[in-house]
N, C-alpha and C positions, 0 to 999 in steps of 0.2 A: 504494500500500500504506500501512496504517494504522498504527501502531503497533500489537504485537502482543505476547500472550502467548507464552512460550517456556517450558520449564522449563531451568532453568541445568546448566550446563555443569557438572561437577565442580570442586567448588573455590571456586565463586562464588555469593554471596550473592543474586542481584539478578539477574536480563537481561530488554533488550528490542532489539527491531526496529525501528528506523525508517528509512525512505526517505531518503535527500538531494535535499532542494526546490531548487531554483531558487533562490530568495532568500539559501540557503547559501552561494553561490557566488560566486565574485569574476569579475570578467573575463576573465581566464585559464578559466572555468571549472571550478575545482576549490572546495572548500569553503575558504572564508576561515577564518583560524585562528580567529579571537573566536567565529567562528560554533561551531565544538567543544567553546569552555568553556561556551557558551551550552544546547547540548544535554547538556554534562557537569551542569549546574547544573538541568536538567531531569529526568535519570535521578536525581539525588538525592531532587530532590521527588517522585518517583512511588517511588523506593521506601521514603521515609519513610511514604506514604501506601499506596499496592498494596502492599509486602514488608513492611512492619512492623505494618499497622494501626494506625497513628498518624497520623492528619490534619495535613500540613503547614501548611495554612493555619487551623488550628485551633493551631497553634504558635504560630504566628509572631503571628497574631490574639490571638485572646482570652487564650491562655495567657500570649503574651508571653514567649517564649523563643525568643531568640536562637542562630540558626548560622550565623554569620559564617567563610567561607575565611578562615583565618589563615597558610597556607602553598600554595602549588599549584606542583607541575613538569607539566612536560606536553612530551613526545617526540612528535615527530610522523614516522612513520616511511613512509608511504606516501601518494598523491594520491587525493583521493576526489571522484568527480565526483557530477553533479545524475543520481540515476534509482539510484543505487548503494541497495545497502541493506547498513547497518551494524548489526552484533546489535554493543549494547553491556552490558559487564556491569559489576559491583560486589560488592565483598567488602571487609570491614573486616579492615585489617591489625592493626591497635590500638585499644582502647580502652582508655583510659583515666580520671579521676574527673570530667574537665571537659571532653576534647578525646578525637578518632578521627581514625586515619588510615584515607582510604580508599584501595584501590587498583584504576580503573576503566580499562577496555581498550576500544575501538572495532574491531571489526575486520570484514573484508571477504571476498569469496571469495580473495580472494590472502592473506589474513593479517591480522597487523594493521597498522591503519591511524593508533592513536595513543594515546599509554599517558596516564595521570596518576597522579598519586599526590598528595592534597587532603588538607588537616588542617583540619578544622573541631574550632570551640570551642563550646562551650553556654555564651551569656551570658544574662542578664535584659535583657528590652530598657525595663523601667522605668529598672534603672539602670547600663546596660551593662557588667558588670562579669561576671566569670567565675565560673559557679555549676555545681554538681554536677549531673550529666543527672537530669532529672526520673525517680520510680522505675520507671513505666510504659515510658519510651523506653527505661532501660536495661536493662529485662527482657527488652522486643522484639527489641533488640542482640544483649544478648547469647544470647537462643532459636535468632536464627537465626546466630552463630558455632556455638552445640552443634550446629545441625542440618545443618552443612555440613565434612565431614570433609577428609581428605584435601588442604587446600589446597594447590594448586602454587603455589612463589614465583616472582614477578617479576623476569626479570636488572634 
């Protein structure tokens, strides 16, 4: 299975699906933890790009603006083996003039499988410094905080 369109869950900004590969996995067979912030750092770029209409690689490239993790926790509450499939999702808990907190879930047919809560900043990557979200990404932010009601909080 591919990665897949979903439409999200109540509450949540963002979802998608993807399989757990083989290379995720440690010898024990379950997914190695690095591997999680690896596909957590992956649902960000697809929903900078798929959920915002905002090209990440047109960020980070030519625009030259920086989103650097400045904070990340990460629970990891249940085992996720190779062939499992994880619908992951994402909602901004804050936004802020410079930085957002995101809050993004993994989860399984038992439940979930491992929570984060990630605070990215917007710097300049000319001169790494902390600058205001460009006006375009903060409109896209903040459209789809308006367009997603009823958020449930995270214990």
């Amino acid at each position: 299975m591919n990665d897949t369109d979903s439409a999200p869950a109540t509450g949540w900004h963002f979802e998608r699906t993807q399989r757990v590969r083989f290379g995720e996995c440690d010898p024990a067979g379950i997914v190695f933890f690095p591997r999680y912030h690896e596909m957590l750092n992956a649902l960000v770029e697809d929903w900078f790009t798929e959920g915002l209409g905002i090209d990440y690689a047109d960020l980070i490239g030519p625009r030259r603006v920086g989103l650097p993790t400045v904070r990340l926790e990460s629970d990891f509450l249940r085992v996720s083996r190779m062939g499992d499939a994880l619908t992951r999702r994402l909602r901004v808990a804050r936004l802020g003039d410079r930085s957002m907190t995101l809050q993004v879930e993994f989860a399984g047919a038992d439940g979930v499988r491992a929570r984060f809560a990630q605070v990215l900043v917007c710097t300049s990557l000319v001169t790494h410094a902390a600058q205001p979200w460009p006006a375009d990404l903060r409109a896209a932010v903040d459209a789809a905080m308006d367009a997603t009601p009823n958020e449930p909080s995270l214990p």
